[in-house]
C-alpha positions in Angstrom: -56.2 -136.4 -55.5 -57.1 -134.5 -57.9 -56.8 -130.4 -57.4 -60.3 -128.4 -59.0 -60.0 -125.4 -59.5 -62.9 -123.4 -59.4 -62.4 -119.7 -61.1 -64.5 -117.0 -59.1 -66.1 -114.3 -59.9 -66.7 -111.1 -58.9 -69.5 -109.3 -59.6 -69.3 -105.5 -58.8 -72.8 -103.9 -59.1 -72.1 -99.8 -60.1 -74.5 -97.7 -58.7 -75.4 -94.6 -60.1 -74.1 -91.6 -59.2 -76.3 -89.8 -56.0 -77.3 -86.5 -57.3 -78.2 -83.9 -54.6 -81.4 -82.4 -54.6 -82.6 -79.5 -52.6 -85.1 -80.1 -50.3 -89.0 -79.1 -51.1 -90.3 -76.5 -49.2 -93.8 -76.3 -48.7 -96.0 -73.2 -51.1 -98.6 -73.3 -48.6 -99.6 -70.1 -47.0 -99.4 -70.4 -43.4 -101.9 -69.1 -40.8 -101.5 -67.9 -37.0 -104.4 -70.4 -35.1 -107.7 -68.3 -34.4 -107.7 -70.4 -30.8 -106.3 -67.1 -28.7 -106.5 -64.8 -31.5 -109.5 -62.5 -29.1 -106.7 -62.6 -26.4 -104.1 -60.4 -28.8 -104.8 -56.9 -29.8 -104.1 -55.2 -33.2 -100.8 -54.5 -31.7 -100.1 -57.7 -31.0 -100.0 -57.1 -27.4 -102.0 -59.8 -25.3 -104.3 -59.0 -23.1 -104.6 -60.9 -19.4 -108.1 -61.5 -18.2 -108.8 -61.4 -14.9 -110.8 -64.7 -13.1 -111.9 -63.1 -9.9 -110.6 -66.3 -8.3 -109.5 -65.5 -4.6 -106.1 -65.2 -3.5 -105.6 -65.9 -0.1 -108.3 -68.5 2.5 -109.8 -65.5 3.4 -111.4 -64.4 0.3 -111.9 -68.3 -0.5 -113.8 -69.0 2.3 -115.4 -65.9 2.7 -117.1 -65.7 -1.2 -120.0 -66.5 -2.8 -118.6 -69.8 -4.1 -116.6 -71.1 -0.6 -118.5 -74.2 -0.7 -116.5 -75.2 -4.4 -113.5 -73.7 -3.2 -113.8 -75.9 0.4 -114.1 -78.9 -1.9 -111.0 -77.8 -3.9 -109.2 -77.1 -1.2 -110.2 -80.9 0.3 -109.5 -82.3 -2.4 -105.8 -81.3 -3.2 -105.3 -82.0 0.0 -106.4 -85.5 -0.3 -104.0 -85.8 -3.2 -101.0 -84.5 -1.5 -101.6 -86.8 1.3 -102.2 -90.0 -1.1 -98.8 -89.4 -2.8 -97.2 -88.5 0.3 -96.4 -84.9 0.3 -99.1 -83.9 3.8 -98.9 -85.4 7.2 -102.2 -85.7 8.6 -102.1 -83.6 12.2 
């Protein structure tokens, strides 16, 4: 039986050297969104609005809009009882 030898090579690819760069940082002027710019002052305190919307049943079902605040009420109560969270009496 004849012995081959087989002669191997090994091929070691170099890579060049990583150099580090520092990262980019962006030139561009940035601007505070306009969206709820009315809601702050020149202060830059921010002003709460007030929605009228009633507090307690009483002023719900007592004001001009009771009928839409009937149905709200109706309807979050139909939610809570779909997922489970209101027995029906």
């Amino acid at each position: 039986m004849e012995e081959l030898e087989q002669e191997t090579q090994v091929v070691v690819e170099e890579q060049p050297a990583q150099v580090e760069q520092d990262q980019r940082r962006s030139s561009r002027v940035r601007h505070i969104p306009e969206r709820y710019g009315y809601l702050i002052t020149d202060q830059g305190d921010v002003l709460l609005m007030d929605q009228d919307e009633p507090v307690t049943y009483q002023e719900a079902i007592t004001s001009p809009e009771s009928e839409k605040w009937l149905e709200a009420m109706k309807s979050e109560m139909d939610s809570m009882m779909q997922v489970g969270l209101q027995k029906e009496d």
